[in-house]
C-alpha positions in Angstrom: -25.1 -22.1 -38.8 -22.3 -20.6 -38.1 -19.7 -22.3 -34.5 -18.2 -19.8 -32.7 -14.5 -20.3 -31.5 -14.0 -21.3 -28.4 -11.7 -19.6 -26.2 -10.2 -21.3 -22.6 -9.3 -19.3 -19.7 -6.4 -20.7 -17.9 -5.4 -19.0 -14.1 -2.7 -19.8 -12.1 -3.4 -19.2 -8.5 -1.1 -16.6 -6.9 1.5 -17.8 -4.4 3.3 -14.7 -3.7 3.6 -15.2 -0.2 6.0 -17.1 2.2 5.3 -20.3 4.8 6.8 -20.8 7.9 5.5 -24.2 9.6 5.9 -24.2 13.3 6.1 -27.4 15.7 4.8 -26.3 18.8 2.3 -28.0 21.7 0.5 -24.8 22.5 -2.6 -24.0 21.8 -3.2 -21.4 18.4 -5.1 -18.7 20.7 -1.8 -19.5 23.6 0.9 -19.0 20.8 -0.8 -16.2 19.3 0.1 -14.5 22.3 3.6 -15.3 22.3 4.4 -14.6 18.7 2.3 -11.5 19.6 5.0 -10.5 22.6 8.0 -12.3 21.3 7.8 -11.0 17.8 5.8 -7.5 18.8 2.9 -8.7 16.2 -0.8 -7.7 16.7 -2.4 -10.7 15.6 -6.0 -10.6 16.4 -9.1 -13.0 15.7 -11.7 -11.5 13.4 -14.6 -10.7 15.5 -16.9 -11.0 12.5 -14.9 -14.4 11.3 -13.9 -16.0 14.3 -13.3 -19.0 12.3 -12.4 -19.2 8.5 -13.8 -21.9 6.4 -11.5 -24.4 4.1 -12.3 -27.1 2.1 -10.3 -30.1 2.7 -10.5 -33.2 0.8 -13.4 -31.4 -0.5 -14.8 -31.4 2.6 -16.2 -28.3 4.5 -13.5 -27.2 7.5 -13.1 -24.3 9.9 -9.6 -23.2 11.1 -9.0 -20.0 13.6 -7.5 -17.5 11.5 -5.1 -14.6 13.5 -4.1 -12.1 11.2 -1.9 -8.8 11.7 -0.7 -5.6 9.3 2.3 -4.4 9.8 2.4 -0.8 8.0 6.1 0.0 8.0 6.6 -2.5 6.0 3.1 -3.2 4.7 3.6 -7.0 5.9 0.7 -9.2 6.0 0.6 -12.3 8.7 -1.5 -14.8 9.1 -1.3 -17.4 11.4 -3.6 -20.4 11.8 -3.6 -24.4 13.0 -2.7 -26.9 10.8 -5.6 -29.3 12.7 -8.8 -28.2 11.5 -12.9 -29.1 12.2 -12.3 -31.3 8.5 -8.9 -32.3 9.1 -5.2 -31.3 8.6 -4.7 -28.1 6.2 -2.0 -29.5 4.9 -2.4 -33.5 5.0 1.5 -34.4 3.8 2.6 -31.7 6.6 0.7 -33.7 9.8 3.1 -33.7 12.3 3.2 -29.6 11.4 1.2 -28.2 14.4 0.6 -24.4 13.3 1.7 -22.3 10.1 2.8 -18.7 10.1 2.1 -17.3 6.4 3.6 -13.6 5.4 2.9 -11.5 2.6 4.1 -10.4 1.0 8.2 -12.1 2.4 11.5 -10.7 1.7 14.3 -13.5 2.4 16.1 -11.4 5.1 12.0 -11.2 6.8 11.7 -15.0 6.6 15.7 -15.6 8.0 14.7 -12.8 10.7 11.4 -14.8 11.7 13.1 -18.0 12.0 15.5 -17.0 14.3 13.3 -15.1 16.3 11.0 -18.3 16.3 13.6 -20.8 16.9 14.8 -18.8 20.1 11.3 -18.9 21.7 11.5 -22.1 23.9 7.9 -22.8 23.7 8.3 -23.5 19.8 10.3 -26.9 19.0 10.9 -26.2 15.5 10.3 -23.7 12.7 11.4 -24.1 9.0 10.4 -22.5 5.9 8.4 -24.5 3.4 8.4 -23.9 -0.4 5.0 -23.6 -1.0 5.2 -24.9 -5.1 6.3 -28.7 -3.8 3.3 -28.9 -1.4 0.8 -31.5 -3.1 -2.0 -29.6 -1.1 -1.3 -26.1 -1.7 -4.7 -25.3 -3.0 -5.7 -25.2 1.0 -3.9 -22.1 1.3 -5.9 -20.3 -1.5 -8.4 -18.8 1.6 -6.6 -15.5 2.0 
């Protein structure tokens, strides 16, 4: 009997997209609406997918997702809470309260968003994060 060759398929996930963690007390739904006036997004909640489900530590979770197109640019944003029904998104980020995630992020959009963000007063602080380093990136595979 003849073996047939095996053959493996590798993938590497895609992460062609850019993070901005934001430390802010508000509610997601409250700053929603001021990165929606501040930063003249549309971010809306899914009326079909009100919440988005994540696994976390393998364990079932459910973050709101807000998510805007911006067509000039053809700019994806998504913006959700790092404290979800299972847990933290992003464990090693806890004392991150909510994440802005573009896609796809030129380096002049990201510098552009962090000022704008930084000037809001409701916001304590915004920073970029380099997505490879984070030990728990795989959370952000749900877009």
């Amino acid at each position: 009997m003849r073996q047939l060759a095996k053959k493996v398929l590798s993938a590497e996930p895609d992460f062609g997209f850019s993070l901005i963690a934001i430390i802010c007390s508000l509610k997601d739904y409250r700053l929603a609406h001021f990165l929606n006036k501040d930063l003249e997004l549309c971010l809306t909640r899914s009326p079909y997918y009100p919440e988005y489900k994540v696994a976390v530590k393998e364990v079932d979770g459910y973050i709101s997702l807000f998510s805007a197109f911006v067509e000039e640019s053809e700019t994806e944003y998504y913006f959700f809470s790092n404290k979800g029904s299972a847990g933290p998104v992003i464990p090693e980020m806890r004392d991150v309260d909510h994440f802005l995630l573009v896609v796809p992020a030129s380096e002049r959009l990201v510098h552009e968003l962090l000022f704008q963000l930084c000037k809001m007063e409701r916001i304590e602080a915004a920073f970029n994060l380099e997505v490879l380093r984070l030990k728990s990136r795989e959370n952000l595979l749900f877009f």
